[in-house]
C-alpha positions as CSV (number, residue, x, y, z in Angstrom):
1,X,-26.1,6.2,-16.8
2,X,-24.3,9.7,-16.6
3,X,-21.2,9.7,-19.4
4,X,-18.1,9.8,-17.7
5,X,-16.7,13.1,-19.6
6,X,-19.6,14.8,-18.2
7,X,-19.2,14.3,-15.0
8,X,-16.6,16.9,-14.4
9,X,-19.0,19.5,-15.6
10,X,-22.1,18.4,-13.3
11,X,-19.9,18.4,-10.2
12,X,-18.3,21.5,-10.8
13,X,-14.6,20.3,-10.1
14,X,-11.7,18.6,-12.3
15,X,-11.6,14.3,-11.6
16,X,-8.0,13.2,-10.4
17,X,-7.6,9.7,-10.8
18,X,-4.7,8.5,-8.6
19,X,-4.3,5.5,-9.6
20,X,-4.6,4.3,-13.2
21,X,-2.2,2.0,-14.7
22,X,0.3,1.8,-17.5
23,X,1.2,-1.6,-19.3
24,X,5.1,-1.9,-20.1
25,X,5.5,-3.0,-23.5
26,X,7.7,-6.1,-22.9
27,X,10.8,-5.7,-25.4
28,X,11.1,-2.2,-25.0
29,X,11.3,-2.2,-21.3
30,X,13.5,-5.5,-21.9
31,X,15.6,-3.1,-24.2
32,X,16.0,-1.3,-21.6
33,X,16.8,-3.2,-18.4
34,X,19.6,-4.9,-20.3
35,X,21.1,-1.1,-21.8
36,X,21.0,0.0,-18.3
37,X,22.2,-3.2,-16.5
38,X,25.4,-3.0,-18.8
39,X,25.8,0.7,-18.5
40,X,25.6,0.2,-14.7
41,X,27.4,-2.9,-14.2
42,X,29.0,-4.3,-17.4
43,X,28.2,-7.3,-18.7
44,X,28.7,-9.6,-15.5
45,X,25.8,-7.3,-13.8
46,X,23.3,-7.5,-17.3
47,X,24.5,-11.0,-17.4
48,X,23.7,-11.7,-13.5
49,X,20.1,-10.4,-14.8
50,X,19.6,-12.7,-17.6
51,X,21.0,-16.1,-15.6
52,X,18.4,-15.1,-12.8
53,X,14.9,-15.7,-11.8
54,X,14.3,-12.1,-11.7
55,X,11.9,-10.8,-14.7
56,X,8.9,-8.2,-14.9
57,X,5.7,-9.6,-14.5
58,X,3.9,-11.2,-17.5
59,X,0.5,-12.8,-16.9
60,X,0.1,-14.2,-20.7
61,X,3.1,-16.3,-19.6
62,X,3.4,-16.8,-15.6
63,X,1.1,-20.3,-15.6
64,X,4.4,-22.1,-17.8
65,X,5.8,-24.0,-15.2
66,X,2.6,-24.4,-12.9
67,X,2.6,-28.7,-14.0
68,X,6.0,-28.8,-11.8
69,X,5.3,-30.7,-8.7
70,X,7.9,-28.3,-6.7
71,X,4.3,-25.8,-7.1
72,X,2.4,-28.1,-4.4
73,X,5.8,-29.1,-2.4
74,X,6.7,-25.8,-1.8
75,X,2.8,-24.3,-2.0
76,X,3.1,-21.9,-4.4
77,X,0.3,-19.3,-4.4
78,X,-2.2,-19.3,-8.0
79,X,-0.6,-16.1,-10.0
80,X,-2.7,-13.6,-11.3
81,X,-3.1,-15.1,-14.8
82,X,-4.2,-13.2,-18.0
83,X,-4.5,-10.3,-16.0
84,X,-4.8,-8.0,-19.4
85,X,-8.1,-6.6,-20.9
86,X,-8.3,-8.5,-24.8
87,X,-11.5,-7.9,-25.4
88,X,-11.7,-3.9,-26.7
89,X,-8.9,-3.9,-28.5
90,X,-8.6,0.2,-28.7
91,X,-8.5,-0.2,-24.9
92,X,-5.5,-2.9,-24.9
93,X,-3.7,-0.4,-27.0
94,X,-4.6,2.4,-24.4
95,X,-2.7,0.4,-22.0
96,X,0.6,0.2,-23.9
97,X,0.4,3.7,-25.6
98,X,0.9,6.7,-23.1
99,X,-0.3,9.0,-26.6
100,X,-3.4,6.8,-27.3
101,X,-4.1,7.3,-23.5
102,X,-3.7,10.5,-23.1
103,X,-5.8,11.1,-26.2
104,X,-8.9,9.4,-24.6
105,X,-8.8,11.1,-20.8
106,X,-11.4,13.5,-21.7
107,X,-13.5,10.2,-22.9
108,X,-12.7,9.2,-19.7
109,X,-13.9,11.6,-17.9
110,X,-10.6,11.8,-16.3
111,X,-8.9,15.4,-16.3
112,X,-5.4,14.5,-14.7
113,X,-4.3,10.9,-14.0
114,X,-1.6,9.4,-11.8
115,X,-0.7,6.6,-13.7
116,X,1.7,3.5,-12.4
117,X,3.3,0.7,-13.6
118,X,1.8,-2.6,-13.8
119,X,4.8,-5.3,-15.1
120,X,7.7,-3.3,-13.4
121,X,6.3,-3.8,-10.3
122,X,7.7,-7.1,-9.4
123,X,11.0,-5.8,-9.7
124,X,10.3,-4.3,-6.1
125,X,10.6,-7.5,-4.8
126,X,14.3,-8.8,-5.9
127,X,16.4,-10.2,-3.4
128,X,19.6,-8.5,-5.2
129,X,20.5,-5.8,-3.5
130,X,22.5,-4.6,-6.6
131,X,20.1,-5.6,-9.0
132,X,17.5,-4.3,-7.8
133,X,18.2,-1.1,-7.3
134,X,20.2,-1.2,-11.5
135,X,16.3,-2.7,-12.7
136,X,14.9,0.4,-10.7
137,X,16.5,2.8,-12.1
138,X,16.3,1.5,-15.4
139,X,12.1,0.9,-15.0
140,X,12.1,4.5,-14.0
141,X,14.1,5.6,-16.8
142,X,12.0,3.8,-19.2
143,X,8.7,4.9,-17.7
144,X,10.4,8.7,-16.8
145,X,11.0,8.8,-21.4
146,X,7.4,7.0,-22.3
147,X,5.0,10.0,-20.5
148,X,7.8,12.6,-20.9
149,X,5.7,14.3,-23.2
150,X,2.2,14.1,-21.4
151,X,3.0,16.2,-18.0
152,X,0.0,18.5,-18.4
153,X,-2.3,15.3,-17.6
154,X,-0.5,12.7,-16.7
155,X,2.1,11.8,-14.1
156,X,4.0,8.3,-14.1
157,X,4.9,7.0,-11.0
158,X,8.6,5.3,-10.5
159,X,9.1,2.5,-8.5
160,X,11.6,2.1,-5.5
161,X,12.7,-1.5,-3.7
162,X,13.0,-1.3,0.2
163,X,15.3,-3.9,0.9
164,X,17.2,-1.4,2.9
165,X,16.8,2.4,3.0
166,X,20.5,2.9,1.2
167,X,19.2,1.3,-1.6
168,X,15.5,2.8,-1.2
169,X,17.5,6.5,-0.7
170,X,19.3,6.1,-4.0
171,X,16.4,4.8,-6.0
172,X,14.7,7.6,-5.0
173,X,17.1,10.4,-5.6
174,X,17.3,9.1,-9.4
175,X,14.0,8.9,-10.0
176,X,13.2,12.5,-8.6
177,X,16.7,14.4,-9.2
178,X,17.4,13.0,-12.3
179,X,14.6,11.5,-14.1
180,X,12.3,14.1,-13.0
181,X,9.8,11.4,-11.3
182,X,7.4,13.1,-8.6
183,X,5.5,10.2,-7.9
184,X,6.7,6.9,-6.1
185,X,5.7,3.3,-5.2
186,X,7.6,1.5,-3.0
187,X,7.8,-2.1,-1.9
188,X,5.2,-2.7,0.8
189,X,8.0,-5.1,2.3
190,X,11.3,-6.2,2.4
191,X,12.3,-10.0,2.9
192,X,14.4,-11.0,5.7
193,X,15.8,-14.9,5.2
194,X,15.5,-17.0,8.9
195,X,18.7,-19.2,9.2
196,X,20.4,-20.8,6.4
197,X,18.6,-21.9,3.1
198,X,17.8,-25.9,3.5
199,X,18.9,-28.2,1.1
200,X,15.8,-28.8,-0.4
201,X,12.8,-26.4,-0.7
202,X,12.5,-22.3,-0.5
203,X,14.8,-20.2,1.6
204,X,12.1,-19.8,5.3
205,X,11.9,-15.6,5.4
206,X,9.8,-12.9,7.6
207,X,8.6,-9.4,6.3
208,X,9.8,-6.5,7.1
209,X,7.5,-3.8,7.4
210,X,9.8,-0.8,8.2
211,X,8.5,-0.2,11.4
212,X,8.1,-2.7,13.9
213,X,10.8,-4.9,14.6
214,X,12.5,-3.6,10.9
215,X,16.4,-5.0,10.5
216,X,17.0,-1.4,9.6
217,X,16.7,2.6,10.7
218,X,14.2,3.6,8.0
219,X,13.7,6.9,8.9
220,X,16.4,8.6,6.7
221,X,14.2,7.1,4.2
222,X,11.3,8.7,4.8
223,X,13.2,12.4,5.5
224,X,14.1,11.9,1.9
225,X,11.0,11.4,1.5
226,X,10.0,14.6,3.0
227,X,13.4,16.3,1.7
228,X,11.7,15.4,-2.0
229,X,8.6,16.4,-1.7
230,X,7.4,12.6,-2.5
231,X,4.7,10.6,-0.9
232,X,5.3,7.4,-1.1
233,X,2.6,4.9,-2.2
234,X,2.1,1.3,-1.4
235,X,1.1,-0.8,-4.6
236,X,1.8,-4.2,-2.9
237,X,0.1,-7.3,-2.0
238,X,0.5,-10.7,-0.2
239,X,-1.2,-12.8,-2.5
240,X,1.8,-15.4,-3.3
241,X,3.1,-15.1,0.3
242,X,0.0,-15.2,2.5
243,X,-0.7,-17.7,5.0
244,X,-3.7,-18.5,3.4
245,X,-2.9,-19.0,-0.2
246,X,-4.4,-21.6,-3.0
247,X,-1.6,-23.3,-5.2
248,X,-5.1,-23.4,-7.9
249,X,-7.1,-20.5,-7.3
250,X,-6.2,-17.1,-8.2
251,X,-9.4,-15.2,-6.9
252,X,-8.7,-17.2,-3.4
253,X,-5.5,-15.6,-3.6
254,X,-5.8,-12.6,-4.8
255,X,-8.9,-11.0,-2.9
256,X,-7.9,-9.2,0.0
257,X,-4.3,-9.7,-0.9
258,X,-4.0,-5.7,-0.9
259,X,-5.7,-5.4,2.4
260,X,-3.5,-7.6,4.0
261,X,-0.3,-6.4,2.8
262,X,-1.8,-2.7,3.3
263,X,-2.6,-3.2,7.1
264,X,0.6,-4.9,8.0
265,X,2.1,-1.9,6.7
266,X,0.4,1.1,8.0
267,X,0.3,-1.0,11.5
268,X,3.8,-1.5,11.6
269,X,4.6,2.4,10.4
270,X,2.2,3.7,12.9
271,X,3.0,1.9,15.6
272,X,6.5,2.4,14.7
273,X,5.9,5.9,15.7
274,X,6.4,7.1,11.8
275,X,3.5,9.6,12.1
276,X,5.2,11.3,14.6
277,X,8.7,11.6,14.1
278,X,7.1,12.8,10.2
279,X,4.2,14.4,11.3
280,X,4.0,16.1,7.0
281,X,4.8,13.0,5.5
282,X,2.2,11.7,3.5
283,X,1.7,7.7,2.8
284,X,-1.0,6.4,0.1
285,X,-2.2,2.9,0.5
286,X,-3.5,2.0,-3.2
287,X,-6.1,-0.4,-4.5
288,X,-6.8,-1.9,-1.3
289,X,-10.2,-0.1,-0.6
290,X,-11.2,1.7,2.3
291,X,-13.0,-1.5,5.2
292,X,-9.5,-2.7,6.1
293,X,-8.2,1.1,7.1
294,X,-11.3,1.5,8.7
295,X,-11.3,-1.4,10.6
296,X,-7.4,-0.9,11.4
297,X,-8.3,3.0,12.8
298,X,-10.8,1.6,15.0
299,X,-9.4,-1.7,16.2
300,X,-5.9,0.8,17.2
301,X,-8.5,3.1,19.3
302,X,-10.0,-0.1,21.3
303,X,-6.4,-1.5,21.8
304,X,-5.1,2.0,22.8
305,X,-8.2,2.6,25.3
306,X,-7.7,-0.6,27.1
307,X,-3.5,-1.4,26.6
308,X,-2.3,2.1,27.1
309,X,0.5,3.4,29.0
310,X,-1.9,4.4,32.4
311,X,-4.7,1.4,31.2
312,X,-1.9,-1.5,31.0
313,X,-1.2,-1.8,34.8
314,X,-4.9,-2.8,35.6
315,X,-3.9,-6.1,34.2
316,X,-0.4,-6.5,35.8
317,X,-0.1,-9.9,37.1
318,X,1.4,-9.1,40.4
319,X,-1.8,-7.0,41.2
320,X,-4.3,-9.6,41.9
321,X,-5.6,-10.1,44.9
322,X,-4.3,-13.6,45.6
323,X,-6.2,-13.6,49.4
324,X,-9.2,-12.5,47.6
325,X,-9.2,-14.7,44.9
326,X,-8.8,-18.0,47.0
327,X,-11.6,-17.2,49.1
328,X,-13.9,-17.7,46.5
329,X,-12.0,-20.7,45.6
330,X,-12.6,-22.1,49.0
331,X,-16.2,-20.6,48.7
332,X,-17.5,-21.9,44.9
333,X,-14.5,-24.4,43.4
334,X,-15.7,-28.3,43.9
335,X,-14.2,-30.9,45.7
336,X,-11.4,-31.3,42.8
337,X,-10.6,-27.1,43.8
338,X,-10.1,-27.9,47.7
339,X,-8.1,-30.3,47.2
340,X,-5.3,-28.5,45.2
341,X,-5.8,-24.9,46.7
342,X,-2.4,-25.2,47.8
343,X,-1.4,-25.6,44.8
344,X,-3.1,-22.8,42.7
345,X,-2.7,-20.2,45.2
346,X,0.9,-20.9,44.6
347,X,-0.5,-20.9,40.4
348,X,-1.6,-17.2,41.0
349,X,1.3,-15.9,43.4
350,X,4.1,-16.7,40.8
351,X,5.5,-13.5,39.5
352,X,4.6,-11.7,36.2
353,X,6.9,-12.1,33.2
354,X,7.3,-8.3,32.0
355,X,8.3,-7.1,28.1
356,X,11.0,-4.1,28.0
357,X,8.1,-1.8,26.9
358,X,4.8,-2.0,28.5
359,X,3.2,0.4,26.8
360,X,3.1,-0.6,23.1
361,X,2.3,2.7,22.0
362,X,5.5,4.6,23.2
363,X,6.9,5.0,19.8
364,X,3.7,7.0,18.6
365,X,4.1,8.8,22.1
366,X,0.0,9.0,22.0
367,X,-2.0,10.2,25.2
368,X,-5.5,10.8,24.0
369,X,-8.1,9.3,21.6
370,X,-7.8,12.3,19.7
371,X,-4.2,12.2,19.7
372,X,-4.3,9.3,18.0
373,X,-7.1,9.7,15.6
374,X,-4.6,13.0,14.2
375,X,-1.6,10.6,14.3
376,X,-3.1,8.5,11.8
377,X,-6.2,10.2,9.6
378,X,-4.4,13.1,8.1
379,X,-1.0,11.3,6.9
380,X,-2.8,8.4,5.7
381,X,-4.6,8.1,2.3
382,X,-6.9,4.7,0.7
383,X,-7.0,4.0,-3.0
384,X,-10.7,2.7,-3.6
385,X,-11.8,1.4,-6.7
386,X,-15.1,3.3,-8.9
387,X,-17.1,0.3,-8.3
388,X,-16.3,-0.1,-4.8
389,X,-19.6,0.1,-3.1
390,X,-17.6,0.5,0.7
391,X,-16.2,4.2,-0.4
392,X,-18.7,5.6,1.8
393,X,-17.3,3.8,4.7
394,X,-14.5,6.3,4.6
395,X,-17.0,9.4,4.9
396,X,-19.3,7.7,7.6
397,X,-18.6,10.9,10.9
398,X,-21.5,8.5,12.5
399,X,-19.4,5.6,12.3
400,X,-15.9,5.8,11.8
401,X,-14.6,6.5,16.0
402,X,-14.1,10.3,16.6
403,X,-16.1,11.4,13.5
404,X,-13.0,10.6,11.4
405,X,-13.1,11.3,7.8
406,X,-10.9,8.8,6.3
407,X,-9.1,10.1,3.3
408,X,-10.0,7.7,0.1
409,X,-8.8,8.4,-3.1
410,X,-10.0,7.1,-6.7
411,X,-8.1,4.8,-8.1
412,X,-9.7,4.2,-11.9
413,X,-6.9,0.5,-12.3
414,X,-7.7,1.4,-16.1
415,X,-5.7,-1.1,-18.1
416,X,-6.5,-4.0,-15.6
417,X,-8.7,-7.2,-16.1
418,X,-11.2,-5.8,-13.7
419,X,-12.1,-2.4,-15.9
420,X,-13.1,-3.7,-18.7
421,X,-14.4,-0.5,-20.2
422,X,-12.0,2.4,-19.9
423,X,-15.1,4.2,-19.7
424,X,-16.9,2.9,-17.2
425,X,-14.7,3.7,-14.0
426,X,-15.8,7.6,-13.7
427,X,-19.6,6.6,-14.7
428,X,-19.6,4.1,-11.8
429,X,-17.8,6.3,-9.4
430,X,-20.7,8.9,-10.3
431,X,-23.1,6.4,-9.6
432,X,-21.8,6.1,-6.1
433,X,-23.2,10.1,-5.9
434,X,-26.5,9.2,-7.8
435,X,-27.2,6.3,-5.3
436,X,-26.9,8.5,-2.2
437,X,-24.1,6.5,-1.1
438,X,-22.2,9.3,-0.5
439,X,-22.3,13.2,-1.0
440,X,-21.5,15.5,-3.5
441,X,-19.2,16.6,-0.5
442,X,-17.7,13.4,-0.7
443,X,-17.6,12.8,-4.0
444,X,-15.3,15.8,-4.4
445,X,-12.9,14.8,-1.6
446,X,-13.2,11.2,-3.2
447,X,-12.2,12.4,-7.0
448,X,-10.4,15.7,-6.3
449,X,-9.5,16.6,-2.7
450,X,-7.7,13.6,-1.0
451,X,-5.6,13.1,-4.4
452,X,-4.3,16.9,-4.3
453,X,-3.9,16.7,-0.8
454,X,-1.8,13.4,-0.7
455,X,0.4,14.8,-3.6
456,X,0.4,18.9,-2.7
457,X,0.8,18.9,0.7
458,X,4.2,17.2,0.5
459,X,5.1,19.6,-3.0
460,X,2.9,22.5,-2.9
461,X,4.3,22.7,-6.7
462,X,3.1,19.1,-7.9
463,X,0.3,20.4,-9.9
464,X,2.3,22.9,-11.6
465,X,2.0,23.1,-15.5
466,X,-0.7,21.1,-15.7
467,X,-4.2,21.3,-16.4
468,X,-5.4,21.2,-12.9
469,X,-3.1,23.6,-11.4
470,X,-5.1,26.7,-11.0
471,X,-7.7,24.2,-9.0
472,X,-5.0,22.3,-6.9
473,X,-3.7,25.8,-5.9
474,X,-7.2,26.7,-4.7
475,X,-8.4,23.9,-3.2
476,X,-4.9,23.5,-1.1
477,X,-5.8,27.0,0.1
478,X,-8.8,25.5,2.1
């Protein structure tokens, strides 16, 4: 197997990994959620905090209360449980200590990392409007002081709630404008309570997805999203809120939780006609692999080419051909037919039912294949794991409709339970090349392209003062 520090050299190109993760170290980023809560709110709002529900995630502790019976009454999901890496200890410390990290990139094989948050992140799902957007801003501020001193390899990503975009707006502008964040993930969802809480059991919700059907305007959202220079970047799943979820079984629950949450975003932003009101904004889509967006691009060409503004009228109703149809009633139905033809010619005559929009598509304001294929490849990007032997999926011209080139990026999920060797997520990426799974020309929009691209194109000055500037200049030339 190829050592993942010399890969770099044997492809010729610096390895971006957009997507590794950080672990929060528990009483420090406790420290301070409660010094900002007070500083923002006083005591009642830090108080408001501790009386609450609302915690970062920790997966030594999360199965506590799984004995209670309201888990089965109210079918809670299986948590992801012991979800940290104990077995390399040097690697566990690695995941707490942005220095010890940073030491070790070249080891990795990794010459500038995008690294995220992997406790804070259920923070983007709390209900308080107030406190959510106070545990933001204190997350990012604790994240924002931890890789302070690392910008030359490493950037930390902040995270932003989306229960509505005045909240989403502010979290943003802090993060960027004062903490000096230029990397985001937002919540893949907002929930939206349906009618009043019952007496006993959960509070009945829906997702928003920001796009279709959304409660709110998003779009000054995403022009301050543009206005910052910041793509955001979905990190979410629907693991504990799926249809389909186990109360006992994490892997039920977790695999293709990211997919899921992932399509019924970039569906609902798409056909929400995001793309083209923000034709530079760039959304990334992480650690849900590349078969879903695939299958998502493809499945929105076949819908298009059949359900489109000029297609749609073939299957009005109030088309048919009544006359014609009941001759061959009269001509092939049995006995059971002529004696009710009265009847269902008077079935088929009834009048259509008609939405307010027949074409479904007006928001994206689409008129060709091609129209839409450049709607949704170039804004879109797909985190895909090393190991992920699908990657080439994203490459395939023969395959993918139009000769797409779906935009994949590398996401390493160092610090996770599935790496369990912080060296192993380059070697196996490599190995994708090795295998002929994919090209060297691949490979290098895989590991270096797509993740300047999806960062760069929305702040040509991302890459400054860092070791992969002079290449992230040169390779956003063309």
């Amino acid at each position: 197997m190829t050592k993942a520090s010399d890969v770099g050299k044997l492809v010729g190109h610096p390895i971006i990994d957009a997507d590794g993760h950080f672990v929060e170290l528990g009483p420090m980023l406790d420290d301070e959620c409660l010094t900002y809560l007070e500083e923002a709110g006083g005591r009642r709002l830090r108080d408001r905090y501790l009386n609450s529900a609302v915690a970062p995630y920790d997966t030594s502790t999360v199965l506590a209360d799984r004995d209670s019976p309201e888990v089965r009454a109210e079918w809670r999901g299986m948590p992801s449980w012991w979800g940290w890496p104990t077995k390399n200890v040097k690697d566990r410390a690695s995941s707490h200590l942005p220095k010890l990290m940073y030491e070790r990139l070249d080891e990795m094989g990794i010459d500038f990392m995008l690294v995220y948050p992997s406790t804070s992140l259920a923070l983007t799902d709390v209900q308080d409007d107030e406190l959510a957007g106070a545990l933001a801003n204190a997350a990012n501020r604790y994240l924002a002081a931890a890789f302070a001193p690392y910008k030359d390899r490493m950037a930390v990503g902040g995270i932003v709630p989306m229960n509505n975009p005045t909240m989403a707006i502010a979290a943003a502008d802090h993060a960027v404008n004062v903490l000096g964040l230029k990397t985001l993930l937002v919540g893949s969802y907002a929930r939206r309570a349906l009618g009043p809480k019952p007496a006993n059991g959960p509070q009945p919700f829906r997702l928003d997805t920001f796009g279709i059907d959304s409660e709110y305007d998003y779009d000054p959202f995403w022009a301050k999203c543009v206005e910052l220079g910041i793509a955001p970047l979905s990190h979410g799943q629907h693991q504990h809120i799926r249809a389909s979820r186990s109360v006992s079984n994490y892997i039920y629950d977790h695999i293709g939780s990211f997919s899921v949450a992932h399509e019924a975003l970039a569906k609902s932003l798409f056909l929400g006609g995001v793309t083209r009101r923000f034709p530079d904004l760039k959304f990334g889509f992480l650690e849900g692999g590349i078969a879903w967006a695939a299958a998502l691009y493809a499945d929105l060409l076949g819908h298009w080419s059949k359900r489109n503004a000029n297609a749609i009228g073939v299957l009005d109703p109030d088309r048919l051909d009544v006359d014609g149809l009941m001759e061959y009633m009269a001509q092939y139905g049995d006995a059971k037919v002529h004696d009710r033809l009265d009847d269902i010619r008077k079935f088929f005559k009834r009048p259509a039912a008609r939405p307010a929009q027949l074409d479904e598509f007006a928001a994206a304001k689409i008129n060709s294949p091609e129209e839409l294929r450049d709607l949704f490849v170039p804004n879109f990007f797909f985190g895909c794991e090393a190991d992920d032997p699908l990657v080439g999926w994203a490459f395939a011209e023969n395959v993918n409709p139009l000769s797409a080139r779906l935009q994949a990026i590398i996401g390493s999920d160092v610090s996770h339970w599935d790496v369990p060797d912080m060296l192993e997520p380059i070697e196996e990426a490599y190995e994708l090349l090795e295998h002929g799974r994919i090209t060297a020309r691949d490979f290098r929009e895989f590991t270096f392209l797509n993740p300047i691209k999806l960062h760069a194109a929305m702040n040509p000055s991302f890459f400054d003062g860092t070791v992969v500037e002079k290449a992230a200049r040169e390779a956003m030339k063309g």
